[in-house]
PDB file with SEQRES, HELIX, SHEET and CRYST1 records, atoms N, CA, C and O in Angstrom:
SEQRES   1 A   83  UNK UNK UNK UNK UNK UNK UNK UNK UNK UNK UNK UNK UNK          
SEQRES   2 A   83  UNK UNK UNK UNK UNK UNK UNK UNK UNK UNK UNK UNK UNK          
SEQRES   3 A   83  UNK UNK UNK UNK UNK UNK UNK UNK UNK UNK UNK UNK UNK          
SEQRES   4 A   83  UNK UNK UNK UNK UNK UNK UNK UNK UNK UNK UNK UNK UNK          
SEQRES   5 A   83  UNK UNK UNK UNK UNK UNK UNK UNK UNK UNK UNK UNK UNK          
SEQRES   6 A   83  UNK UNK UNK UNK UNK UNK UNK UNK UNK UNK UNK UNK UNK          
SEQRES   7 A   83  UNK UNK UNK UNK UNK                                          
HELIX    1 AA1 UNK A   47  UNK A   53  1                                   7    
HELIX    2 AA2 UNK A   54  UNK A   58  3                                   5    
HELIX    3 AA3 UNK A   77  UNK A   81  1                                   5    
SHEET    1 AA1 3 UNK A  30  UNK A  32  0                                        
SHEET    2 AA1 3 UNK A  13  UNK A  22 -1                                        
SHEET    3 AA1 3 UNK A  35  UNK A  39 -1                                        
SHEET    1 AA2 2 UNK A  13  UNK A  22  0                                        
SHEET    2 AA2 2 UNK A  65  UNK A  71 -1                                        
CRYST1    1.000    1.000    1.000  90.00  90.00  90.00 P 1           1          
ATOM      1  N   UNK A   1       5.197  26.146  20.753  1.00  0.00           N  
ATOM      2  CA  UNK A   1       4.195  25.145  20.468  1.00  0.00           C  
ATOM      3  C   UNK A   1       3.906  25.133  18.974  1.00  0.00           C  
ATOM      4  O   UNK A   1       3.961  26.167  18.308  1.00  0.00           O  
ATOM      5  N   UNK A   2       3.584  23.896  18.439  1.00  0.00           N  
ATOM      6  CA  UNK A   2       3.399  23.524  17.247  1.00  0.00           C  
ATOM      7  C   UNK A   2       1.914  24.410  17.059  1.00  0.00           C  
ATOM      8  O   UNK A   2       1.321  24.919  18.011  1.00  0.00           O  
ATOM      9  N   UNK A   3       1.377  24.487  15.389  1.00  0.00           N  
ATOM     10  CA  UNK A   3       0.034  25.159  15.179  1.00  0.00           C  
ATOM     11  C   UNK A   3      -1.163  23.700  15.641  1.00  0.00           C  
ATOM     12  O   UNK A   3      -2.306  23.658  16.098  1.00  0.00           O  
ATOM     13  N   UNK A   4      -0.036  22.554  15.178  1.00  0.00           N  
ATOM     14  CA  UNK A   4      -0.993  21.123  15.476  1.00  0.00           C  
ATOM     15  C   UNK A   4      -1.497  20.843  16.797  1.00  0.00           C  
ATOM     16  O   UNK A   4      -2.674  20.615  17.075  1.00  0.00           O  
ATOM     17  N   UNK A   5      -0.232  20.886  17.825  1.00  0.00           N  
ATOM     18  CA  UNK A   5      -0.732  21.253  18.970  1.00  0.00           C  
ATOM     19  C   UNK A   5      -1.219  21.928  19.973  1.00  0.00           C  
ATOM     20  O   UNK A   5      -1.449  21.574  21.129  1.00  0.00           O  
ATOM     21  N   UNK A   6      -1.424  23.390  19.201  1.00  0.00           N  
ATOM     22  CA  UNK A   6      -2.161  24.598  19.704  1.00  0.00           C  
ATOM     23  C   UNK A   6      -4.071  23.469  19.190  1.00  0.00           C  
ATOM     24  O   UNK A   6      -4.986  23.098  19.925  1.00  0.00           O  
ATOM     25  N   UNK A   7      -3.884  23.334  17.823  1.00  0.00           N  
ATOM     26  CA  UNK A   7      -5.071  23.360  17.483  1.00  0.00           C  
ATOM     27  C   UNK A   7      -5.593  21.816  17.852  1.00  0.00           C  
ATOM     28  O   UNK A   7      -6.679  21.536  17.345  1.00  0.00           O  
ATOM     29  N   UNK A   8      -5.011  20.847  18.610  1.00  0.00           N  
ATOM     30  CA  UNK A   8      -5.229  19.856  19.587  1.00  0.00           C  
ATOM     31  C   UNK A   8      -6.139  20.299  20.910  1.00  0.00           C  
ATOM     32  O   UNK A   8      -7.226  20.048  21.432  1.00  0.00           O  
ATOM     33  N   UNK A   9      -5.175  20.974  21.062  1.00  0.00           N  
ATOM     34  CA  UNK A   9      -5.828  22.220  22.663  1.00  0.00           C  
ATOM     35  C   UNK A   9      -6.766  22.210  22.402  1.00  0.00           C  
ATOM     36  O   UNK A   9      -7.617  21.708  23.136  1.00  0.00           O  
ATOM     37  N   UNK A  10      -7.043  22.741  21.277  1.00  0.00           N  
ATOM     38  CA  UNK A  10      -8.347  23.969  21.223  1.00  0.00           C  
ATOM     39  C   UNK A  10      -9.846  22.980  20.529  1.00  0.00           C  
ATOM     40  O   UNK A  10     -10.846  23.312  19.892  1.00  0.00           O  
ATOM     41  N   UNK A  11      -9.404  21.876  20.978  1.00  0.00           N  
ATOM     42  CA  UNK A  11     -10.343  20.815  20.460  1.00  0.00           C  
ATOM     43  C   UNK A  11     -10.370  19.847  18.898  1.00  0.00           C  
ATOM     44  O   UNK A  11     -11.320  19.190  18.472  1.00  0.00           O  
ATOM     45  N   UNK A  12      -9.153  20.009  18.332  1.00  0.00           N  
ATOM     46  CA  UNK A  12      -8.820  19.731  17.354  1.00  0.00           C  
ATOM     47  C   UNK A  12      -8.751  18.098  17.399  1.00  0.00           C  
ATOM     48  O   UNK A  12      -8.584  17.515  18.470  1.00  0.00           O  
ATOM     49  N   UNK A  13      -8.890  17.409  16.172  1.00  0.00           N  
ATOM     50  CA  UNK A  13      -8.857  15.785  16.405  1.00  0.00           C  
ATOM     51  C   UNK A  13      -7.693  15.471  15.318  1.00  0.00           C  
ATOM     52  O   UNK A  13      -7.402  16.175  14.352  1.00  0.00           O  
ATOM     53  N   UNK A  14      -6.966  13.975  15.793  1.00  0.00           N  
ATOM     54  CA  UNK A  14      -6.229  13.532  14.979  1.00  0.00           C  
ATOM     55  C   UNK A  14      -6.596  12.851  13.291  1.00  0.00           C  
ATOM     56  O   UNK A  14      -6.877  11.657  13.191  1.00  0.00           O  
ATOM     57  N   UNK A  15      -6.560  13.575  12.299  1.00  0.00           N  
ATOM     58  CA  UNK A  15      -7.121  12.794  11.367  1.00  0.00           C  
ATOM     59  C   UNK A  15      -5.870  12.054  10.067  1.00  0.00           C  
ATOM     60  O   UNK A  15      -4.738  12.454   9.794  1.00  0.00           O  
ATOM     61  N   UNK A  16      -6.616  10.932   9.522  1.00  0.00           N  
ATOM     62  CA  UNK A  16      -6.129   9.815   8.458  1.00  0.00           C  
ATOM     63  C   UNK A  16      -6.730  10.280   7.732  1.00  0.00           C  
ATOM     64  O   UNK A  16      -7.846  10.795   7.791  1.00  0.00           O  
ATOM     65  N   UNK A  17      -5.619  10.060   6.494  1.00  0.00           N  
ATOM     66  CA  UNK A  17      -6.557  10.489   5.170  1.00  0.00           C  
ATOM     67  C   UNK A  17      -5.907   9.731   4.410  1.00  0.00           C  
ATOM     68  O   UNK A  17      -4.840   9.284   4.830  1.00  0.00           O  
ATOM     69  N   UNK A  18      -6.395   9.363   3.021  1.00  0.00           N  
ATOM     70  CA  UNK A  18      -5.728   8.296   2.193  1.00  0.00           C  
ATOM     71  C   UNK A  18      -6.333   9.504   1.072  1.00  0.00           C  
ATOM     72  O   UNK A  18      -7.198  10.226   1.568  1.00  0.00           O  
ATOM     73  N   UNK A  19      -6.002   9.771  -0.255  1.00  0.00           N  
ATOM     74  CA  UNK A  19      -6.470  10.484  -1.434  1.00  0.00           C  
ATOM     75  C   UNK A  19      -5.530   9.680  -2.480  1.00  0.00           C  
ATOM     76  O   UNK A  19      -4.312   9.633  -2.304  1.00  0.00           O  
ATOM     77  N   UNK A  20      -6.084   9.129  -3.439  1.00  0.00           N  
ATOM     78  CA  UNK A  20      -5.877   8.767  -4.588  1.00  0.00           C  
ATOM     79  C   UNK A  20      -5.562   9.953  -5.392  1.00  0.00           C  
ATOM     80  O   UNK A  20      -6.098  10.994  -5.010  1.00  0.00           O  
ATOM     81  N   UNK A  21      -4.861  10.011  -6.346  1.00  0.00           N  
ATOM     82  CA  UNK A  21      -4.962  11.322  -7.566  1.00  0.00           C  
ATOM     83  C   UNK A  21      -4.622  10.821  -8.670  1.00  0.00           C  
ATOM     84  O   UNK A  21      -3.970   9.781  -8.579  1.00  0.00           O  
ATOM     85  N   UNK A  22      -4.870  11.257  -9.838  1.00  0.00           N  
ATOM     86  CA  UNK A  22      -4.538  10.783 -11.013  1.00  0.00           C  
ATOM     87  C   UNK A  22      -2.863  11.604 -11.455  1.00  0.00           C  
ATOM     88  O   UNK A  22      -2.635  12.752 -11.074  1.00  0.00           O  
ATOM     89  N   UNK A  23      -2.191  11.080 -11.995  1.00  0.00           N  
ATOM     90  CA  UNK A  23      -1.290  11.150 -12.181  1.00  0.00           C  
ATOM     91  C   UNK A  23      -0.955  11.873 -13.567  1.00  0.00           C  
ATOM     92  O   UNK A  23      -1.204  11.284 -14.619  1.00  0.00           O  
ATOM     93  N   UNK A  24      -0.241  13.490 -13.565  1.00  0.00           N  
ATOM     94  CA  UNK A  24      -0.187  14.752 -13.986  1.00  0.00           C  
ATOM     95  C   UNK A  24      -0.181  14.104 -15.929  1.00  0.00           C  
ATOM     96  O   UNK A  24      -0.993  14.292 -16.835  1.00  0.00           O  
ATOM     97  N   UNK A  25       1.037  13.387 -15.880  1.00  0.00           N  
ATOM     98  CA  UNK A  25       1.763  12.877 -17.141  1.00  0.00           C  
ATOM     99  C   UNK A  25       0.637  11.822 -17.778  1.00  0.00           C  
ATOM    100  O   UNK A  25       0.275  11.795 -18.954  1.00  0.00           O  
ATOM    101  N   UNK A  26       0.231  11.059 -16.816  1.00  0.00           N  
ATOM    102  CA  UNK A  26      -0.614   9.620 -17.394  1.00  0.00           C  
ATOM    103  C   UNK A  26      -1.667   9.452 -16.363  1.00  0.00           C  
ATOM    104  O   UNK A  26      -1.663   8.920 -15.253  1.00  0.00           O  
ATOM    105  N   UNK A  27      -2.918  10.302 -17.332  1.00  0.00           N  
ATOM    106  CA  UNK A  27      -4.608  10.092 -16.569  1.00  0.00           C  
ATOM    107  C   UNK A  27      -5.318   8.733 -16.194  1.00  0.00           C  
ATOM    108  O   UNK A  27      -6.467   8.522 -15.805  1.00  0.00           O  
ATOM    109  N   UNK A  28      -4.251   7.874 -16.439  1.00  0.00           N  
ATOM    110  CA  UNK A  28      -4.655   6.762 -16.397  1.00  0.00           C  
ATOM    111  C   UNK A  28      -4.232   5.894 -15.328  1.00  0.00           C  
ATOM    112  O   UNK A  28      -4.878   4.897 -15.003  1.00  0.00           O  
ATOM    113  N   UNK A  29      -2.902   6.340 -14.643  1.00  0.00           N  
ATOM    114  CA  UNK A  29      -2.558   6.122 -13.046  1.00  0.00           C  
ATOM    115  C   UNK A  29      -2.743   6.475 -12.342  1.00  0.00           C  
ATOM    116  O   UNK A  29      -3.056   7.665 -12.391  1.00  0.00           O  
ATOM    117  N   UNK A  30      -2.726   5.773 -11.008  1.00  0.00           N  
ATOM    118  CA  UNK A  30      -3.317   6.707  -9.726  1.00  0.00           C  
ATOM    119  C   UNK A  30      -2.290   6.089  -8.754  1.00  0.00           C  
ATOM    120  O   UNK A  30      -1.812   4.994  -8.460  1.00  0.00           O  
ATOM    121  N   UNK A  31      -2.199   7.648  -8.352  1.00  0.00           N  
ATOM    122  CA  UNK A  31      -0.962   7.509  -7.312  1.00  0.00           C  
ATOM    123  C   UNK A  31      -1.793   7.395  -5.925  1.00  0.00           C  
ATOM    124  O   UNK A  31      -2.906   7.919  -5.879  1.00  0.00           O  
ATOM    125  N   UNK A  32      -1.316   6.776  -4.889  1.00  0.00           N  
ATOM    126  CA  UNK A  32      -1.850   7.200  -3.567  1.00  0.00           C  
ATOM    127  C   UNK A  32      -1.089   8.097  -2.486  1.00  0.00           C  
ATOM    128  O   UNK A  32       0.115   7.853  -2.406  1.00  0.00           O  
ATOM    129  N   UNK A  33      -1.542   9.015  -1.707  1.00  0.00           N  
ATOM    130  CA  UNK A  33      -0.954   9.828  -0.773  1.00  0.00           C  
ATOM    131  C   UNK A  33      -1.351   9.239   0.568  1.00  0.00           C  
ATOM    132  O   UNK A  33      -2.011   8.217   0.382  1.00  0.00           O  
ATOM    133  N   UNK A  34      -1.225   9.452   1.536  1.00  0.00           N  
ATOM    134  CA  UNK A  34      -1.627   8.917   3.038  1.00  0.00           C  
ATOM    135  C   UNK A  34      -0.774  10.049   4.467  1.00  0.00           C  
ATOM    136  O   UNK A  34       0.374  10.416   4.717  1.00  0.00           O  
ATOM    137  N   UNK A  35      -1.639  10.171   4.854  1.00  0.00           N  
ATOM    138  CA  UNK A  35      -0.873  11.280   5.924  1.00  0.00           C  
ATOM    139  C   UNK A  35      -2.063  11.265   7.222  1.00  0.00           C  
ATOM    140  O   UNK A  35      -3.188  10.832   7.470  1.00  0.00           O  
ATOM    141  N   UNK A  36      -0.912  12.088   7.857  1.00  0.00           N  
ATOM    142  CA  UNK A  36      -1.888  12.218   9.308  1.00  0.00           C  
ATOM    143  C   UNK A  36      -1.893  13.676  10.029  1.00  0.00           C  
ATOM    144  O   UNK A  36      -0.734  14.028  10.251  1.00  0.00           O  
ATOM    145  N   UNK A  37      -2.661  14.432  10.370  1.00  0.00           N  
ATOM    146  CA  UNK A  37      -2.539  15.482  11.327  1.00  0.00           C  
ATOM    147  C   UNK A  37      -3.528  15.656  11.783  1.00  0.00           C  
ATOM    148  O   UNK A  37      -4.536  15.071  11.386  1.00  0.00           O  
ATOM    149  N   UNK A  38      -3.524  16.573  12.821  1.00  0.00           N  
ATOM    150  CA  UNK A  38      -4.592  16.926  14.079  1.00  0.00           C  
ATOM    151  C   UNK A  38      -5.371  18.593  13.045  1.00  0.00           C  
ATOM    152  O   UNK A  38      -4.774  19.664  12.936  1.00  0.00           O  
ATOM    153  N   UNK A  39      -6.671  18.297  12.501  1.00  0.00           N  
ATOM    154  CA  UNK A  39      -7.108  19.281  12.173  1.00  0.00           C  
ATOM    155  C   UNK A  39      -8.614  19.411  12.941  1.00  0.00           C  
ATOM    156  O   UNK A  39      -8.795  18.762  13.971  1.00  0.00           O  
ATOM    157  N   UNK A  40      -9.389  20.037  12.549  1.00  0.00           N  
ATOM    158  CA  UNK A  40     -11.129  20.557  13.230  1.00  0.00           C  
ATOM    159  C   UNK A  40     -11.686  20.148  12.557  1.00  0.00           C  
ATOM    160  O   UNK A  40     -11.240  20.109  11.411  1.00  0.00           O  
ATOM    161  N   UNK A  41     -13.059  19.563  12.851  1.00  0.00           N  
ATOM    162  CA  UNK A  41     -13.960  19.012  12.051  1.00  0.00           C  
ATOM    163  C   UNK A  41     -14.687  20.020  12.539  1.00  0.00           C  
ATOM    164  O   UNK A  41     -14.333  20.626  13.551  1.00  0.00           O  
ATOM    165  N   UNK A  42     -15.982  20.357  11.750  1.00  0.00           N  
ATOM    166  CA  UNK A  42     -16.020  19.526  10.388  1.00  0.00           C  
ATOM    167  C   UNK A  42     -15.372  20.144   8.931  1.00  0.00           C  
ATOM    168  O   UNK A  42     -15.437  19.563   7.848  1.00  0.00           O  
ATOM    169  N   UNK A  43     -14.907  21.102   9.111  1.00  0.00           N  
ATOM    170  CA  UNK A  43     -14.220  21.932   8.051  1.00  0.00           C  
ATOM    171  C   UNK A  43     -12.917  21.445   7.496  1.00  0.00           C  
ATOM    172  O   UNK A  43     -12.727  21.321   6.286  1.00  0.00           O  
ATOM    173  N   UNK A  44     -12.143  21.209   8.290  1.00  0.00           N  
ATOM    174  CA  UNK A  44     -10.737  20.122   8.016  1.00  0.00           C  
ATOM    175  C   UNK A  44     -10.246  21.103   7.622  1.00  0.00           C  
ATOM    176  O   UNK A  44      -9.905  20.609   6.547  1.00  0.00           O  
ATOM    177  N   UNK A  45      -9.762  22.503   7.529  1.00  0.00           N  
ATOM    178  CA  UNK A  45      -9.089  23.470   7.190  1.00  0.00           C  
ATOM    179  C   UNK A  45      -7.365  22.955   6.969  1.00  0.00           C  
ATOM    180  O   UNK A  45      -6.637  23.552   6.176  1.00  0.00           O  
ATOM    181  N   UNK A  46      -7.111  22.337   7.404  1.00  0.00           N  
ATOM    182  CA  UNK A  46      -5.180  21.805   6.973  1.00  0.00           C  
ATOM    183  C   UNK A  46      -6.201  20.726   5.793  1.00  0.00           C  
ATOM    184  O   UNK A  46      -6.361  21.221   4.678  1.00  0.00           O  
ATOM    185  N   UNK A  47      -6.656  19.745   5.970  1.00  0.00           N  
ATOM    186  CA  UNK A  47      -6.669  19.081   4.650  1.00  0.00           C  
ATOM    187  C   UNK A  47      -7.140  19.737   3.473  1.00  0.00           C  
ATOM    188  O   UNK A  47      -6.749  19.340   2.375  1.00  0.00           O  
ATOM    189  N   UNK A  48      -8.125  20.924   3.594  1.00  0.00           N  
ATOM    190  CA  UNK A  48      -8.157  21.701   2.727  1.00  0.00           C  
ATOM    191  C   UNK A  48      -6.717  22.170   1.715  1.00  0.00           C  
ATOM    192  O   UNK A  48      -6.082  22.019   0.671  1.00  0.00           O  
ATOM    193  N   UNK A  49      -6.821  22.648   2.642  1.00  0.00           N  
ATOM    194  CA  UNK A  49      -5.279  23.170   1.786  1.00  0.00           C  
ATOM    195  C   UNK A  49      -3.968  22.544   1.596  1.00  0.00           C  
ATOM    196  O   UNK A  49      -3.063  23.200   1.078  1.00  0.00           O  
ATOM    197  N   UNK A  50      -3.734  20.981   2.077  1.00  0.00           N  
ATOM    198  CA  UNK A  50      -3.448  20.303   1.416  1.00  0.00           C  
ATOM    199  C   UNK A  50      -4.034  19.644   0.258  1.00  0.00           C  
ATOM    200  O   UNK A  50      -3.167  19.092  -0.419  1.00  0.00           O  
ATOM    201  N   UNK A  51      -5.242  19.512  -0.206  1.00  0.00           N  
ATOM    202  CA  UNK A  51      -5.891  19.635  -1.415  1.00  0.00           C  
ATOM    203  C   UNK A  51      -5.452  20.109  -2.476  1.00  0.00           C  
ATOM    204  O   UNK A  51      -4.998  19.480  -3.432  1.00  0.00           O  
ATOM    205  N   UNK A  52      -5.601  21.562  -2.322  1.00  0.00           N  
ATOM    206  CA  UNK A  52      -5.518  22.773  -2.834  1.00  0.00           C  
ATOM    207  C   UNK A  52      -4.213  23.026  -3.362  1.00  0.00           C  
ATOM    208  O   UNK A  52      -4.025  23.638  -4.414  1.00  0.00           O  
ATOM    209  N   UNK A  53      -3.189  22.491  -2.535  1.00  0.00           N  
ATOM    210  CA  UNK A  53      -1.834  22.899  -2.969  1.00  0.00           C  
ATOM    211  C   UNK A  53      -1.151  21.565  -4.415  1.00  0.00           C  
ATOM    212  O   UNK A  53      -0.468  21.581  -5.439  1.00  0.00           O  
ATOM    213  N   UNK A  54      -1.871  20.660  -3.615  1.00  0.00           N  
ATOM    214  CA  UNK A  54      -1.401  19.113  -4.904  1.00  0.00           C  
ATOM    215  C   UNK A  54      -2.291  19.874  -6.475  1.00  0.00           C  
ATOM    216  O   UNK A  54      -1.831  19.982  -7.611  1.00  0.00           O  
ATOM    217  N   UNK A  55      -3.791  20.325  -5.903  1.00  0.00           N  
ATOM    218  CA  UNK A  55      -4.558  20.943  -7.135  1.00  0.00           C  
ATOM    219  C   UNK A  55      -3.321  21.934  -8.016  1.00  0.00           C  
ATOM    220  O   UNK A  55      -2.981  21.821  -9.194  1.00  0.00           O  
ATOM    221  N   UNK A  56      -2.915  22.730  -7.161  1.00  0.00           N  
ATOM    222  CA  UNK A  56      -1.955  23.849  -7.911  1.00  0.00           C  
ATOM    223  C   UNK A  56      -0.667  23.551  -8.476  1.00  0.00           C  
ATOM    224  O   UNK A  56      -0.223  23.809  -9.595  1.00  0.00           O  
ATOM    225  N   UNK A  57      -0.108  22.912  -7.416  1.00  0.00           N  
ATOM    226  CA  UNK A  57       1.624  22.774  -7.392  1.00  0.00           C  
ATOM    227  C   UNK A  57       1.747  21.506  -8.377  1.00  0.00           C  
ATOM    228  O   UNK A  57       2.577  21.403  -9.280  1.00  0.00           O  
ATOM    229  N   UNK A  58       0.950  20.742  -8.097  1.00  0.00           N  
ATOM    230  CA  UNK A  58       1.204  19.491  -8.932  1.00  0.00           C  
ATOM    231  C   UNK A  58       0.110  18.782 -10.167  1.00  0.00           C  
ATOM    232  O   UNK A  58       0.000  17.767 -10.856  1.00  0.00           O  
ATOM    233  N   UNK A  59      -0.388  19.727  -9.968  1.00  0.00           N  
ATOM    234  CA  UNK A  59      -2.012  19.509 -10.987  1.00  0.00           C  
ATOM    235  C   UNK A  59      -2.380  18.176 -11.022  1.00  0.00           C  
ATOM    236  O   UNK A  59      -2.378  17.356 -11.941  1.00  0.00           O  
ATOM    237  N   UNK A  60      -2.720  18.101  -9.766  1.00  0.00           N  
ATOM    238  CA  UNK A  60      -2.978  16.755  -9.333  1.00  0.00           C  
ATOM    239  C   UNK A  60      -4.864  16.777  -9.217  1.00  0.00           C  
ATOM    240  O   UNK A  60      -5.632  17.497  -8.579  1.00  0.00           O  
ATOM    241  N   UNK A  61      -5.086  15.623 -10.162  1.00  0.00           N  
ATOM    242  CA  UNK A  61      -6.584  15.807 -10.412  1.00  0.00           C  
ATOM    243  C   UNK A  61      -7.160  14.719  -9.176  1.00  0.00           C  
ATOM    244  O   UNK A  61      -7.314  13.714  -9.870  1.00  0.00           O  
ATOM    245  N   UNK A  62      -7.335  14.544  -8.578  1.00  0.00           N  
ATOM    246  CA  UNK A  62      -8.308  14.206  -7.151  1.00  0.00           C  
ATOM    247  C   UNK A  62      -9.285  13.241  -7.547  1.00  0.00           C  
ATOM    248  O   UNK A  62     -10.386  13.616  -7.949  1.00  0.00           O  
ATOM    249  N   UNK A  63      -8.901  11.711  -7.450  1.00  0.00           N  
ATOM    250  CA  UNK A  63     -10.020  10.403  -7.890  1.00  0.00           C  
ATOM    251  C   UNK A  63     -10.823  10.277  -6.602  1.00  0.00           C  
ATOM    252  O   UNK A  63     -12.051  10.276  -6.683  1.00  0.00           O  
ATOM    253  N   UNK A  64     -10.195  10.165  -5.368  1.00  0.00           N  
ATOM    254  CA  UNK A  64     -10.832   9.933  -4.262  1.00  0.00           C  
ATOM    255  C   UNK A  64      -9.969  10.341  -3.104  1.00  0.00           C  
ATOM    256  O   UNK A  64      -8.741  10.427  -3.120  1.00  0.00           O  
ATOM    257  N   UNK A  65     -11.209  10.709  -1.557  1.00  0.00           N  
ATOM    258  CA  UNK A  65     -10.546  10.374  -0.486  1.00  0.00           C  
ATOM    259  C   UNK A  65     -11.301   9.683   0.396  1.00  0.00           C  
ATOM    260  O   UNK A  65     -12.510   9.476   0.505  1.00  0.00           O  
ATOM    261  N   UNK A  66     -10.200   9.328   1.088  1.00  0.00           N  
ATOM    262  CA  UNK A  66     -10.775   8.022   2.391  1.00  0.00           C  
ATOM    263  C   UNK A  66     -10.225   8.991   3.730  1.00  0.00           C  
ATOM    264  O   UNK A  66      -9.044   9.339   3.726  1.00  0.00           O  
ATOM    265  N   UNK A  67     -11.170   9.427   4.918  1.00  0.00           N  
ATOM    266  CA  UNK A  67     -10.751  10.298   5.935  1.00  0.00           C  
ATOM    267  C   UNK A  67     -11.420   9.403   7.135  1.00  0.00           C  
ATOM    268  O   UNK A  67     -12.408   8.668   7.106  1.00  0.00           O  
ATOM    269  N   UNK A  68     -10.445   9.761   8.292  1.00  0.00           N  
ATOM    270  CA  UNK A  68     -10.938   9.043   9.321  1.00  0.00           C  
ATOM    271  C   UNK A  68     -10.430   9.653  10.407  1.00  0.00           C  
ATOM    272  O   UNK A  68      -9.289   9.334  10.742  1.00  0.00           O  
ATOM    273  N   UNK A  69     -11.193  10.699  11.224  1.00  0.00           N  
ATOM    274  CA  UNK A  69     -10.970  11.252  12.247  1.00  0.00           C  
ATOM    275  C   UNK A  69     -11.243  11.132  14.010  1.00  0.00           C  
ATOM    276  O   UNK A  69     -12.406  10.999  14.392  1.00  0.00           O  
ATOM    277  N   UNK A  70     -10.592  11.165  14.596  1.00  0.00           N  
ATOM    278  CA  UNK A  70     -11.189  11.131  16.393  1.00  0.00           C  
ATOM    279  C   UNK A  70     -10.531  12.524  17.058  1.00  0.00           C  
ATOM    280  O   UNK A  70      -9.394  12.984  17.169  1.00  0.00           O  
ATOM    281  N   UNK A  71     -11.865  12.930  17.432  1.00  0.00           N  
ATOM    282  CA  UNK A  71     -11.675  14.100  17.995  1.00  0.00           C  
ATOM    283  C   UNK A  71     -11.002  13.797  19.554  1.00  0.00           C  
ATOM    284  O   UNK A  71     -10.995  12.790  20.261  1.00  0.00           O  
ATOM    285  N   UNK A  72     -10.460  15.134  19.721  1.00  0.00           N  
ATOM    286  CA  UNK A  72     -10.040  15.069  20.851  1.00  0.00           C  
ATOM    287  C   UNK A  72     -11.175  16.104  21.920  1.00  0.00           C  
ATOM    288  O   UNK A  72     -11.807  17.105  21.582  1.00  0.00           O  
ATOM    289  N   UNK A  73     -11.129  15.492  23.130  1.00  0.00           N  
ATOM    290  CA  UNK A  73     -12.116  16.098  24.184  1.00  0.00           C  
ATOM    291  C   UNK A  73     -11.642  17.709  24.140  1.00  0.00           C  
ATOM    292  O   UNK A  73     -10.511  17.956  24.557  1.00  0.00           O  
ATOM    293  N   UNK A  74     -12.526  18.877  23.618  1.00  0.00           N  
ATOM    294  CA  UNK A  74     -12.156  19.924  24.304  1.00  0.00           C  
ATOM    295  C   UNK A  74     -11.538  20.383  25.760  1.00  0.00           C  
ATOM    296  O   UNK A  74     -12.049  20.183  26.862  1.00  0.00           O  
ATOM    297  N   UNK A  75     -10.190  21.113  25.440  1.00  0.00           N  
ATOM    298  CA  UNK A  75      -9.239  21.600  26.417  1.00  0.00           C  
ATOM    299  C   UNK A  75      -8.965  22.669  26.754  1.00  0.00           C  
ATOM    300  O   UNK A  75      -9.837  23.359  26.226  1.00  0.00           O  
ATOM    301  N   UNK A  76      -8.235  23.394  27.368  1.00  0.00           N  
ATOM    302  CA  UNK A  76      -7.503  24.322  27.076  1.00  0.00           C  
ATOM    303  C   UNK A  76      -6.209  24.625  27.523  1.00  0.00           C  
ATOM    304  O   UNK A  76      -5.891  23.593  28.113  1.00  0.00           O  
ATOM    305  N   UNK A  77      -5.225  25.439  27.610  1.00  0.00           N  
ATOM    306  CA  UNK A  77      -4.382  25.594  28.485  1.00  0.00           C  
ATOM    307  C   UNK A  77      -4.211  25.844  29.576  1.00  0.00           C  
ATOM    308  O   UNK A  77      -3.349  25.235  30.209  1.00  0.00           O  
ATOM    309  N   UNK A  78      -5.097  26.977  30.243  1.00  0.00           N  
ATOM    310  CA  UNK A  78      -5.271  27.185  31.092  1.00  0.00           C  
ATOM    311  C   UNK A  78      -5.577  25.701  32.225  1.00  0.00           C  
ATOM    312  O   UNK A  78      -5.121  25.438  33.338  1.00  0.00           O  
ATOM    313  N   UNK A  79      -6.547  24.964  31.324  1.00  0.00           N  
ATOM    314  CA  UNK A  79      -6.816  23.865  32.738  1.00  0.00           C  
ATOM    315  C   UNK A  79      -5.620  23.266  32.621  1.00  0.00           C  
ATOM    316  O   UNK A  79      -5.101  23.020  33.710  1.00  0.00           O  
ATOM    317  N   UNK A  80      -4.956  22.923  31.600  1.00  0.00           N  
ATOM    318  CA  UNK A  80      -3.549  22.012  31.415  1.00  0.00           C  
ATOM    319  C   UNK A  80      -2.329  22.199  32.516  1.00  0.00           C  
ATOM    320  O   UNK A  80      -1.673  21.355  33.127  1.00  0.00           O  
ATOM    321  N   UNK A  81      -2.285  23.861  32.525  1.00  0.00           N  
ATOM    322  CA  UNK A  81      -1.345  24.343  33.648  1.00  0.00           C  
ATOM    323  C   UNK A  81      -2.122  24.169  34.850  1.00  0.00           C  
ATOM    324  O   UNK A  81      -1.375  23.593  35.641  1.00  0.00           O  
ATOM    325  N   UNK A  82      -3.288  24.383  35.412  1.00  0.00           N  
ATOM    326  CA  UNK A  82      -4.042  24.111  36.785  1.00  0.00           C  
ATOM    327  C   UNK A  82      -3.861  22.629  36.907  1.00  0.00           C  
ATOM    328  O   UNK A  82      -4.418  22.188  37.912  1.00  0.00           O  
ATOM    329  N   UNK A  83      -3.379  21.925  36.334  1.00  0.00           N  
ATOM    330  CA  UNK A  83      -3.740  20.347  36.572  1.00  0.00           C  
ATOM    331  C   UNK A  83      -2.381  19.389  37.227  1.00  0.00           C  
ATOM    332  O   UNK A  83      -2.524  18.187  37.450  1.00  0.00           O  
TER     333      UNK A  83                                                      
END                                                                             
């Protein structure tokens, strides 16, 4: 099993994110990113550290984000296999 779909199980929601960043070479462009995964609200721990890694790896300075999440109904496995 995926960590996405462990952490689906475990009540995790599908989230959209759009983040603008300014662009490393020229502060004056802005690139856009857009992605999707199943993280926890309200902490967002995977978008965190997708943050974090553009902050480091790409010194990507952060203009904005646009997030849009739907949780999924708490589950577990156990009822998944009883069902």
């Amino acid at each position: 099993m995926t960590a996405g779909f462990v952490s689906w199980l475990q009540g995790g929601g599908l989230i959209t994110t759009e983040s603008l960043c300014f662009l490393p070479h020229n502060k004056t462009l802005l690139q856009s990113f857009a992605g999707q995964t199943v993280d926890t609200a309200p902490k967002f721990p995977r978008l965190h550290a997708f943050l974090d890694q553009g902050r480091q790896e790409i010194e990507a300075v952060t203009h904005s984000i646009r997030a849009a999440c739907i949780a999924a109904p708490a589950r577990s496995l156990a009822n998944l296999k009883n069902s």
